[in-house]
N, C-alpha and C positions, 0 to 999 in steps of 0.2 A: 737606962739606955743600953745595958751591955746586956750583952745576947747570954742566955741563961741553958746550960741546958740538964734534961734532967740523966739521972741512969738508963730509967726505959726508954729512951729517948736515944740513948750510945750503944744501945745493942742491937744486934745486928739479928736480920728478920727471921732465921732459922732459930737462933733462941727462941722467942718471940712465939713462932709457932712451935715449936716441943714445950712450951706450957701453956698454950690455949687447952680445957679441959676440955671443948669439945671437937677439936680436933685430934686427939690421944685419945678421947673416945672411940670416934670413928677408925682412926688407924688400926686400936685393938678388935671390934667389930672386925676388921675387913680382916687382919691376924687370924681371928679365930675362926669367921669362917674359910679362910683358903685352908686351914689344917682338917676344917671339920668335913673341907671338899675331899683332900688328898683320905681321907681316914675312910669316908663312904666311899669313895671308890676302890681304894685298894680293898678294903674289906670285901666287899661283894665279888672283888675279881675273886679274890684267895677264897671265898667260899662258892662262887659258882666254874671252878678251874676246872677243862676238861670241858665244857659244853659250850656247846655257839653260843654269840652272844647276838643282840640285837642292836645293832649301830643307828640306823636310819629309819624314819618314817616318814613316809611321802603319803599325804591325803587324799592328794588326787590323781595318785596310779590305781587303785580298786585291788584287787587282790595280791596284788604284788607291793604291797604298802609297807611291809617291813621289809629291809636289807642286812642280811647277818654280814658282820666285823670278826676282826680279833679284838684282840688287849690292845694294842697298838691306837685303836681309834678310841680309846677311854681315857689311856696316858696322854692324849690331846685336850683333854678336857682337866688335867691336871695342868699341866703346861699352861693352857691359859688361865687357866686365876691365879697362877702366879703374875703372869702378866700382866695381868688388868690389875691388883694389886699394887704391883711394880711402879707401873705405869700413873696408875692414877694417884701413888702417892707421891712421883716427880714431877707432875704437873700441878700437884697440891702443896708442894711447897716452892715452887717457881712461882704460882702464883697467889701466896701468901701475902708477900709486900705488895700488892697489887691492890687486891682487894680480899678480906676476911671470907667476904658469902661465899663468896665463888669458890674461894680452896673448899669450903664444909660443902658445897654443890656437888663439888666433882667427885668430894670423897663417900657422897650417899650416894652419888650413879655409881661406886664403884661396887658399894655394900648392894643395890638394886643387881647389878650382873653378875655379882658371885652369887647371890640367893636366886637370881632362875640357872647359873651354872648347874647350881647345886639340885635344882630341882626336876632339870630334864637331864643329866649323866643318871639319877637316879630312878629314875620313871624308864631310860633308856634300861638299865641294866636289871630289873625287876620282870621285866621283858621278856628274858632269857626265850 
């Protein structure tokens, strides 16, 4: 008749989720790609330094489709996967006690927008 409870039961939900293994998976994922973001772009800056670069494409201007940038609009594209990052690992462990799918949801949309971060800053700056 008396109410039982257990350990995993008295911890509190941030434990909880830093030993879910595949949440610390993702986390690491989304880790190594925002370093692998920051490391391809500053690389390419510091080896294409001194030449315009090529910031935008528009598909349906016709010859005027690329817009040259500085550096400035590339450290934009760092800035954000830190953020998305950021972001999507406080909204993944806010909503951890909630429900499990959802935190591991938000934390593969976050792995999904740093791998096209990663893939159009890079497409962008090969451009030159």
């Amino acid at each position: 008749m008396g109410f039982t409870t257990t350990m995993e039961d008295s911890m509190p939900s941030s434990h909880k989720f830093f030993q879910d293994k595949i949440i610390l998976l993702l986390i690491g994922l989304n880790f190594f790609l925002v370093c692998a973001t920051v490391f391809v772009i500053i690389s390419r800056i510091i080896a294409n330094s001194g030449s315009s670069y090529i910031s935008q494409y528009r598909g349906n201007v016709g010859i005027g489709a690329f817009t040259t940038g500085n550096i400035l609009d590339f450290i934009y594209f760092i800035i954000f996967a830190i953020l998305v990052a950021g972001f999507h690992f406080s909204l993944s462990l806010k909503t951890y006690p909630i429900r499990r799918q959802l935190s591991v949801v938000i934390l593969l949309m976050s792995v999904f927008l740093l791998v096209i971060t990663m893939i159009v800053s890079n497409s962008l700056l090969v451009l030159r």
